[in-house]
N, C-alpha and C positions, 0 to 999 in steps of 0.2 A: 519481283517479290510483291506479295499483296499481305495486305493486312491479316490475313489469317496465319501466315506466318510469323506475325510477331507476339511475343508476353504478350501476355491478357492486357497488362497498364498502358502498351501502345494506342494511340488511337482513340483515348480514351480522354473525355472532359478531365476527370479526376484524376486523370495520372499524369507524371512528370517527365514521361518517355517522349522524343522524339524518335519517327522510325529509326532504327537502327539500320545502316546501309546509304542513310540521303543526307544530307546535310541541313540545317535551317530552316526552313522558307525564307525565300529572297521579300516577300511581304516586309514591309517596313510593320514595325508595331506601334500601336498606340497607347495611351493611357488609358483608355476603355477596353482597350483588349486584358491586362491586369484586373478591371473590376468585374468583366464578364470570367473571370478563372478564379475570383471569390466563391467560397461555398456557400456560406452563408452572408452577403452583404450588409447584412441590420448588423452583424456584432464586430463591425469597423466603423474606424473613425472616418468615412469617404474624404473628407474635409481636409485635415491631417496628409492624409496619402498625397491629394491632387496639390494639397502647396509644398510637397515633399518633392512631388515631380516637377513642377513650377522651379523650384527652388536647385535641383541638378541641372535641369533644361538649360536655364541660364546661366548656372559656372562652365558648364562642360560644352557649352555652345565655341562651335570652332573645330573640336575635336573630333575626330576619325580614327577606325579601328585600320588596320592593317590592309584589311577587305575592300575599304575606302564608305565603309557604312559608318553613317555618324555613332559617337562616342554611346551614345543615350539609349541606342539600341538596346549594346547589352544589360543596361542600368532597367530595363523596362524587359528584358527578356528575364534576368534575374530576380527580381519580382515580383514576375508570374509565375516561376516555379515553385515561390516561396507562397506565394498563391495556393497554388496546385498543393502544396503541403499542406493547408490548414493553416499557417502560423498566422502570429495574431498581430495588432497593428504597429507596434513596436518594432516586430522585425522586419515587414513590407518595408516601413518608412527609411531603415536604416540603411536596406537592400537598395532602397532607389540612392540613399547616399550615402554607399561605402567609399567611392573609390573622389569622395568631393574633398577632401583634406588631403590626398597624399596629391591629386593630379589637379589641382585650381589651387586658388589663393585663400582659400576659407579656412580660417584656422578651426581648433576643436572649441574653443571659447562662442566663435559666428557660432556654430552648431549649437550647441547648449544653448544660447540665448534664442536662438531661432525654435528648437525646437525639443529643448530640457535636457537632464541631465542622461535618463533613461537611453534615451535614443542617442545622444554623444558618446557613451560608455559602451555601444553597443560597436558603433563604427568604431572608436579608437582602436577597439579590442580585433578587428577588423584590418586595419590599416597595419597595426603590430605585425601580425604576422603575414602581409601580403607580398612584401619583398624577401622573404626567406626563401632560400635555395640549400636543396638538399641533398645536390649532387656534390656536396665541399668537403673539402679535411673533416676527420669526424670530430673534432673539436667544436667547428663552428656548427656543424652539423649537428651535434649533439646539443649546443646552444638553442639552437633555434626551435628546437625537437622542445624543450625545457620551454622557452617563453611560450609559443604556440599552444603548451597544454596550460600554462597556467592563464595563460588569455581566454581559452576555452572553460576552464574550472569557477575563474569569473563568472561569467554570463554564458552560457550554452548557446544562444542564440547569436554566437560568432563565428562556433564551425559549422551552423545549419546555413547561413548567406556564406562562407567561403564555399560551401559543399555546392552549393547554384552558384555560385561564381566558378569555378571549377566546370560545372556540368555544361554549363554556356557555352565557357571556351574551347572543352572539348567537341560541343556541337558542331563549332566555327571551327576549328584548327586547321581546316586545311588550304586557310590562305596563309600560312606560316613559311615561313623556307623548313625542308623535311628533316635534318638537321633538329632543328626544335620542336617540331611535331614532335620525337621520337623521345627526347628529353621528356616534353610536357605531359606525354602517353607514358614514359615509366612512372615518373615522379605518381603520377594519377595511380596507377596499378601499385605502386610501390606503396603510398601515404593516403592518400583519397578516400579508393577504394573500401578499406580494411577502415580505416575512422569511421565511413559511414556505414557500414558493418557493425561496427561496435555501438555504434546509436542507432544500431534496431534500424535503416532506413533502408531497406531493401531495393524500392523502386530504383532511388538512386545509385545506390552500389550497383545493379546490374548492367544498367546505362554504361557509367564510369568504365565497370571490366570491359562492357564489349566495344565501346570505343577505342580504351586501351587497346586492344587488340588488331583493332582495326590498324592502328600508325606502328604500334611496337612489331605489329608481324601480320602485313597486309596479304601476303600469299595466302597463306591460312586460314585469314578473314574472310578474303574471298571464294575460299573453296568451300568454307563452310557454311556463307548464304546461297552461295550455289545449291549446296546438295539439300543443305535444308529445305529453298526452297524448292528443288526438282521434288519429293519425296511430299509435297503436301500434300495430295489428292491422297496418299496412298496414308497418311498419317489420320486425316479427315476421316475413313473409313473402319481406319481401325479404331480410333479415337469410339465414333459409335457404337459399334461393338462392347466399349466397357459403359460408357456412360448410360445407355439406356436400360440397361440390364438394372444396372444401380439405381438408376433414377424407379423403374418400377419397384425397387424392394422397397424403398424409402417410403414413397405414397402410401405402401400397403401397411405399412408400421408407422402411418402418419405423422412422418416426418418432413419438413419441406424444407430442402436440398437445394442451393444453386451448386450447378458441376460444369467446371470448363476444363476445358483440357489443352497444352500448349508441348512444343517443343522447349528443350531446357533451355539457355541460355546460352551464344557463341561463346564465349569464354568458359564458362561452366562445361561445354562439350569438350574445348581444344585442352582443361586441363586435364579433363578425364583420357583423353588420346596419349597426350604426355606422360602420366602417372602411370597409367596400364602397359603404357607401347602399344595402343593401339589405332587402327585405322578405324575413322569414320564408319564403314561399315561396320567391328567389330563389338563395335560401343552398341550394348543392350537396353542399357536403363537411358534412354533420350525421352523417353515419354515422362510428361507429369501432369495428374488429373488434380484438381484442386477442388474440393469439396466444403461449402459454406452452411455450414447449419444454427438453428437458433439458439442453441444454450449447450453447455458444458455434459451435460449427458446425453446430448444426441451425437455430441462425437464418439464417446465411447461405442452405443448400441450404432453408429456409420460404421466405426471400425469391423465389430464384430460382423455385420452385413457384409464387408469387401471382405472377410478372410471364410468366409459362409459362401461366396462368389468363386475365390480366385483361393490360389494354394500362397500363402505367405514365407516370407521369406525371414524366418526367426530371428537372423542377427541384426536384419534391418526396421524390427520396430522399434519406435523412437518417441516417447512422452515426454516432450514438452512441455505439455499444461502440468502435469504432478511438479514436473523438474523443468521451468523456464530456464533459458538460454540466459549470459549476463546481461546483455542487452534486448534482456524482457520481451523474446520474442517467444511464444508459446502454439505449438501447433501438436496434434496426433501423426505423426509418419509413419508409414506402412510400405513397406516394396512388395507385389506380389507377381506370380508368374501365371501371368495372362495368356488371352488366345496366340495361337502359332509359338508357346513360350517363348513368350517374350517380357522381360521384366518392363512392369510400371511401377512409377511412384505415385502416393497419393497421399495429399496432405488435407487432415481434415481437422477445419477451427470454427469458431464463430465469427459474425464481424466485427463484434470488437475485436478479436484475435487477429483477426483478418486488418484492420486498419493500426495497429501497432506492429505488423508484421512490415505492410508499406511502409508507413511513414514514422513508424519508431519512436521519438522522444515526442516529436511533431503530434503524435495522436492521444498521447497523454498528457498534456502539456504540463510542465512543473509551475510555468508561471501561473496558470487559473488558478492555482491552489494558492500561488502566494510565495511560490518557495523560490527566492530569490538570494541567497545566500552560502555562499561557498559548504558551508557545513551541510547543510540540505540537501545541496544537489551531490555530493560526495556521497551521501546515503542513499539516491537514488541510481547512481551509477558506482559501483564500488571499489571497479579496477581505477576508473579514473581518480578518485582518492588514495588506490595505492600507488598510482604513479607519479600523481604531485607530491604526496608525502615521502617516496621513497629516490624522489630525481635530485631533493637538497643533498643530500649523501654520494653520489656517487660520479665516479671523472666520468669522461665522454664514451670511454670504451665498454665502459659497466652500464650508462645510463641506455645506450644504443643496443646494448642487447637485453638488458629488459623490455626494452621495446618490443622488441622482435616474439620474445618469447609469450609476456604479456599481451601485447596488442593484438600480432600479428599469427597467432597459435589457433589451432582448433581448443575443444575442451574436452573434459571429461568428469564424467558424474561418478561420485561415491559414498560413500555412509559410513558417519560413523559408527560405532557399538551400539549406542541410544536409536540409531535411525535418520539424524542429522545428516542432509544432503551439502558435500561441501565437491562445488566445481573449481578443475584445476587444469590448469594447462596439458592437452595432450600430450603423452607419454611421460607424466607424472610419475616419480617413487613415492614411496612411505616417506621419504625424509621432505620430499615437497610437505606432504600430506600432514606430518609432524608441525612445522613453521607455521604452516596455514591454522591450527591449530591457538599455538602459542609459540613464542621465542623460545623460552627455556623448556618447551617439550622436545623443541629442534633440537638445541644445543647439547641435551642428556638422551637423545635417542641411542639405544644401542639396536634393536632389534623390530621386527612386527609382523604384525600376522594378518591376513588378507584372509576374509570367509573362512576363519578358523587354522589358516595353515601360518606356519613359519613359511617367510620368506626373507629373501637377500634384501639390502636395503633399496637394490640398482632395481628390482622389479620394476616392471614396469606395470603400473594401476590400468585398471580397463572398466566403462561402465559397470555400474550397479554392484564393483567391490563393495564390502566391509572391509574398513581398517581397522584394527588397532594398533598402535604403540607400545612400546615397550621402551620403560625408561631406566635411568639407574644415575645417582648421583655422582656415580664416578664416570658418565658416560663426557663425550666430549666430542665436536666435530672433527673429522679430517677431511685435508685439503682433497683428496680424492671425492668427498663428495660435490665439490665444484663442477666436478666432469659427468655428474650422473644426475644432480638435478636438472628440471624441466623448468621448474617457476623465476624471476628473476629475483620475486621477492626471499623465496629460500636460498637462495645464491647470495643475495643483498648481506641476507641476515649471518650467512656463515663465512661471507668475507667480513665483516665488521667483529664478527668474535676474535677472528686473526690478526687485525687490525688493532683491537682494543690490548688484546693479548702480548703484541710486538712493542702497539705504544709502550707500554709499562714497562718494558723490556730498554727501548728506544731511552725515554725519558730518566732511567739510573746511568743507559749508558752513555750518555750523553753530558750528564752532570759530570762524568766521572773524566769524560776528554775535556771538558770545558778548564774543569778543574786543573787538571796534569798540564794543558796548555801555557794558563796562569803561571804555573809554575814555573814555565821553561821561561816565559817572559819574567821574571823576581815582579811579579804582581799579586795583590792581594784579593781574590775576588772573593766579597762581600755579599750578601743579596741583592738581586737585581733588580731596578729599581724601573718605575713605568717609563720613563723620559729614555730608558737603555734597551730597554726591548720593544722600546716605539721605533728606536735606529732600524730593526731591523723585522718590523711590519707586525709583531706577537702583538695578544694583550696577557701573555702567560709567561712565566719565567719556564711552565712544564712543556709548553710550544715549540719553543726558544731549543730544549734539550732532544724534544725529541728531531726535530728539524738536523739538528747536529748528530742524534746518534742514529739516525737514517742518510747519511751523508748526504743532505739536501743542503747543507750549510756548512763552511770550514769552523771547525772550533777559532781558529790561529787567523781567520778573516773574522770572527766575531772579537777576537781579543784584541787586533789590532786595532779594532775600531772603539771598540772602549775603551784602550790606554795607547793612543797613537805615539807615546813619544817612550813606551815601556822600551826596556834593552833586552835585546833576545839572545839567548844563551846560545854558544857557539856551537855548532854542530861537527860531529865528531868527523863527517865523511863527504864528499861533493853533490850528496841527494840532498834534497830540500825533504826533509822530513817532516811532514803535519802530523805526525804522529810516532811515539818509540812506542815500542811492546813490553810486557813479560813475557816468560815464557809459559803455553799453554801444553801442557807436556802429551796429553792426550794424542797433538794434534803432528806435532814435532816440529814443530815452529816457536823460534823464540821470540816472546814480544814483550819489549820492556814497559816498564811503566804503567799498563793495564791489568788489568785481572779480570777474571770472568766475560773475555773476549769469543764472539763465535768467529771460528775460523774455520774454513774451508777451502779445498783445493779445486782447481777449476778444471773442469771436465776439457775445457777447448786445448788444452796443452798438458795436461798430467804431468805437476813440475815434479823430478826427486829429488831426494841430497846428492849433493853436486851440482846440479844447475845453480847459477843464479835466478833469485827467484825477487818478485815484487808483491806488495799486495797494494788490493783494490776497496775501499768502503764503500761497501753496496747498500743499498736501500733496502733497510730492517733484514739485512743477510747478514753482517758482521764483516768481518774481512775475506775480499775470495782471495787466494795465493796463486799466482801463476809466475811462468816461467817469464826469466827479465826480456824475454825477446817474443812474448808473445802478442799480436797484433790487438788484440782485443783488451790488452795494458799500457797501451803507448798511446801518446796525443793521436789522433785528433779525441778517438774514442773513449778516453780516460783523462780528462782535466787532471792536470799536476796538483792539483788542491785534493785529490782523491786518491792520489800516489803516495805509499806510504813505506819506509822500509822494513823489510822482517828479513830472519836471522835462520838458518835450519837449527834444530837442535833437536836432535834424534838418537831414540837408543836403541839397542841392538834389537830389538823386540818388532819397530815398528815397521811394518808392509806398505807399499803403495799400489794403487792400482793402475796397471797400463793396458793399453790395448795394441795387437800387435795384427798383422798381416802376411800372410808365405804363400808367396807366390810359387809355383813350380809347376811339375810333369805330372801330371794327373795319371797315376802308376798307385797301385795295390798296397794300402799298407802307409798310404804317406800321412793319414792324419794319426795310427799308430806310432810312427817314427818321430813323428815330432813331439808327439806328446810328451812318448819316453825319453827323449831328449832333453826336453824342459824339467820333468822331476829329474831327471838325473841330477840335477843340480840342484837337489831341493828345494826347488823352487813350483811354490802351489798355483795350480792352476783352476781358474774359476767358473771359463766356459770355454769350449770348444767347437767348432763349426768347419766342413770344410763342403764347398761346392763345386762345382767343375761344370767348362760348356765343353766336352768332348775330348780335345786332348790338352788343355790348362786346367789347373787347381786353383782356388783360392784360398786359403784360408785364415779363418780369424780368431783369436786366440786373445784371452781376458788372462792377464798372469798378474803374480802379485811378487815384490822385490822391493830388496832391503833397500838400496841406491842407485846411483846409474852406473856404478862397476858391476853392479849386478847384472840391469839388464844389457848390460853390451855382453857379458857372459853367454848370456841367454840368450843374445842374436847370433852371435860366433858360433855356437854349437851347434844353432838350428842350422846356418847358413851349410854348414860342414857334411848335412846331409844327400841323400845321391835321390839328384833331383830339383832339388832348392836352388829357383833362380837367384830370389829376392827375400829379404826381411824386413819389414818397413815397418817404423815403431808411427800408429798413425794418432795425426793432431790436427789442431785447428781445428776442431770440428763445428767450433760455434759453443759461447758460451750457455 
């Protein structure tokens, strides 16, 4: 593999690439090799740096990496790539000492006094999140997901040295046992990768995937620096074929053009192989020419010259500069079909475009300006402000797929009515599009229209739509639109409606067991008082009720502990009741004591009259009913503190729904005969299905029936049919 195989940033003073395919140089590094990889040298503190190195050299002295290369290596490999970015003296200095307070004796206080507050705040933030592991429960994973960005939302210049700490040790990985190569390689590909993506730092992201690659799936790694490199002569030739053409149009409209041209990236090839199903060979678009011009309208009048050259590829132009990326990357894209048709891509920017494309936050730095404060850098990066603002809100399971969706999504451009560009998570609806907007446009969405048209709300938005909404005060969310947004924050905002919605719900019903509880104990309960709802961790008496009427707490465990010596009224039967009913007639269950209880029957067992039956207090569901023998009502699964009794009490009127199964002789006429068999008994039928693998029947049958004399009725008759092995009334099925 030679250098003309690799990205343009290989090989390069200014870039942060190590060949991709070799590992390290076995060269030990020095501290002049760090100042020889400064850009510009006058705008460092030299001074600063060299007692920063001085000052690691000697805590970490002793220390060895795995490799059996002293500790310091990578403290001076890390650095330099922080070097190679531009960053400024602050984050060199911190770089040489991230890892001196978690692995020596230097506490953060040594730091600070050694070397200020600045550069202490940078390492802490550093040190925070350096033991976090992502492969955990998603609880702690979800933790660590939450400290990691608010450490970053701090100071930026914590995930730019974890980003080269990272890239180092992928350099190095493979004196590891492969075991944790493989770990270290997804973790990268999985978290790494896509953060230094989202801060614009391309060099680095492309390193990180194709490293990843390299350990997560070395077959493949290797096949494809193979072919890439067999294929380079033949790439070189074609390569000139576009770029000389171009470079003469450009001169003549006195333009001056840098144009290089590279193969894409292993990773970038192997997911297009993946995505497509295709072989190496079949993959067209590998070429990409990248085109550098002086100012913002010599890219347009480039572009127009490549589509005046080569036949373009309509769905693949892509503006950038009108419409930057979230992470301020702005270039012109163009695909076109080139000689031998064969597609190229060609990206054309300036260099400034060109050096925030590399190095991302690093090439506009927020500190020169000054902007060192959480609210400032939230305005210059804006998902990351919706993530920290929107990660206090949400458990582990909600917080982890905003992640995914936010972070780790493509995007897509659209417009409002006025012309306002608003980016939104690939495969976006109107109801994203609504939230992003405003809350309460989300919340009263009923309808919208994309370029004039009515559409579904589930559409899915594609570049350069117009939206508009369409609102109505009586509009409201539904729980289905959970399955159809794309955004986490439209998701965020339509589970918190349901949530606010319940609590209100929670918090009457709750007061109202609290109260009834009291009662059964001859207790007086009064308002509650801060010292009583400190027992049990509230600062709210309305906490306290919703807690209870989400059954996260026993009313009858909060009573007892506020009048431990109260006398509890005898109960009429050998169940430990935490709860009596009224009766809720609707439902045909009788529950004493309460009123305006939601009650429901449980899909996993479909209890009727006649069975014994239990109920369950679910979490802002009300009570589920199921049968007294069903598994998903009985310990371990249902704490006795959430075991409650109810009573049928049912009129001639009410139906239940079961679900049933008939097995038989796959013969002419059987899902007929049983049909008529079932009304024969007037008894209604809701849906019907019968399938067969050749000479077996199955079928499945939704009936509705007054009790369970009814449906044993309605098995007996089925069963009675010529044909009919089996009747099986089916359950359990999972609550």
């Amino acid at each position: 593999m030679t250098p003309g195989d690799l990205p343009p940033t290989e090989g390069r003073k200014d870039g942060v690439r190590a060949p991709v395919g070799f590992e390290e140089p076995t060269r030990l590094l020095v501290f002049d090799d760090v100042l020889a990889s400064l850009s510009n040298p006058d705008a460092y503190d030299v001074d600063l740096l060299r007692r920063a190195w001085e000052f690691a050299d000697k805590h970490h002295e002793g220390q060895v990496r795995r490799s059996g290369v002293p500790y310091v290596q990578h403290l001076l490999a890390v650095a330099r790539i922080l070097a190679e970015l531009r960053l400024d003296t602050v984050t060199l200095v911190a770089g040489l000492l991230h890892d001196v307070v978690e692995d020596t004796e230097v506490s953060p206080e040594d730091l600070r006094h050694e070397f200020g507050d600045h550069v202490a705040a940078v390492v802490d933030g550093v040190t925070k999140i350096s033991g976090f592991q992502f492969e955990t429960p998603t609880e702690h994973q979800a933790e660590n997901w939450r400290k990691m960005l608010l450490a970053i939302a701090q100071d930026l210049r914590v995930i730019l040295i974890k980003l080269a700490d990272r890239l180092h040790n992928m350099r190095t990985l493979s004196s590891l046992p492969e075991e944790k190569q493989a770990r270290i390689a997804r973790e990268t590909l999985e978290i790494y990768a896509p953060l230094a993506h989202r801060f614009g730092i391309a060099a680095v992201k492309w390193e990180l995937e194709d490293l990843a690659l390299k350990y997560t799936q070395p077959e493949a790694y290797r096949e494809l620096v193979s072919k890439v490199a067999h294929r380079r002569d033949e790439r070189e030739e074609f390569l000139n074929r576009l770029i000389e053409p171009l470079q003469e149009q450009l001169v003549r409209q006195g333009i001056k053009g840098e144009i290089s041209g590279r193969a894409k990236h292993f990773y970038s090839i192997y997911k297009k192989m993946k995505t497509r199903e295709k072989t190496f060979e079949d993959i067209y678009d590998l070429i990409a020419i990248r085109v550098i011009v002086p100012r913002t309208r010599d890219c347009y009048e480039t572009l127009g010259t490549i589509h005046s050259l080569w036949t373009p590829v309509p769905e693949r132009i892509k503006d950038y500069i009108a419409s930057p990326k979230s992470n301020h990357y702005r270039s012109l894209h163009t695909t076109v079909i080139g000689p031998d048709h064969t597609w190229v891509e060609f990206q054309i920017r300036t260099p400034e475009m060109h050096g925030e494309a590399e190095y991302g936050i690093a090439a506009h730095w927020a500190y020169k300006e000054g902007k060192t404060n959480l609210t400032e850098l939230i305005g210059t990066f804006p998902w990351l402000g919706e993530l920290v603002k929107e990660q206090a809100d949400q458990n582990a399971e909600e917080f982890l797929d905003l992640l995914r969706s936010d972070l780790f999504q493509g995007e897509v451009f659209v417009f409002t009515p006025k012309g306002e560009i608003k980016v939104l998570p690939r495969n976006a609806t109107p109801i994203d599009f609504a939230y992003g907007i405003h809350t309460e446009v989300g919340n009263h969405c009923v309808g919208a229209r994309v370029n004039g048209r009515i559409v579904p709300l589930r559409y899915r938005l594609e570049n350069a739509d117009t939206v508009e909404i369409i609102t109505s005060p009586m509009g409201r969310p539904s729980q289905d639109w959970l399955n159809v947004v794309a955004s986490a924050g439209a998701r965020s905002k339509v589970r918190r409606y349901f949530r606010l919605e319940q609590a209100q719900h929670s918090v009457s019903l709750g007061k109202e067991m609290l109260e009834r509880e009291a009662k059964r104990h001859h207790v007086k309960l009064e308002s509650l008082k801060a010292a009583d709802l400190k027992l049990f961790g509230f600062d709210s008496a309305e906490r306290l009720y919703v807690s209870i009427g989400q059954g996260d707490l026993s009313a009858h465990h909060v009573i007892r502990k506020l009048f431990p010596d109260a006398e509890k009224k005898k109960e009429p039967s050998g169940l430990r009741r935490i709860l009596t009913f009224t009766r809720r007639k609707e439902g045909g269950v009788r529950v004493q004591g309460l009123s305006n209880v939601m009650v429901r029957f449980a899909h996993c067992c479909q209890p009727l009259p006649g069975e014994s039956i239990i109920g369950v207090i679910t979490r802002g569901r009300g009570i589920s009913v199921h049968r007294g023998d069903c598994p998903n009502a009985l310990p371990p699964v249902v704490e006795l503190e959430r075991r409650v009794a109810v009573d049928w009490d049912v009129a001639h009127e009410n139906a239940f729904r079961v679900h049933l199964s008939v097995e038989g002789e796959n013969r002419r006429g059987l899902l007929a005969d049983v049909s008529a068999a079932i009304t024969s008994l007037d008894t209604n039928i809701l849906s019907a299905t019968m399938e067969s693998d050749g000479h077996r029947a199955v079928g499945k049958f939704v009936v509705e029936v007054g009790d369970l004399a009814d449906l044993r009725r309605v098995i007996r008759v089925v069963e009675k049919l010529k044909g009919v092995d089996n009747v099986i009334r089916e359950e359990f099925r999972g609550e």
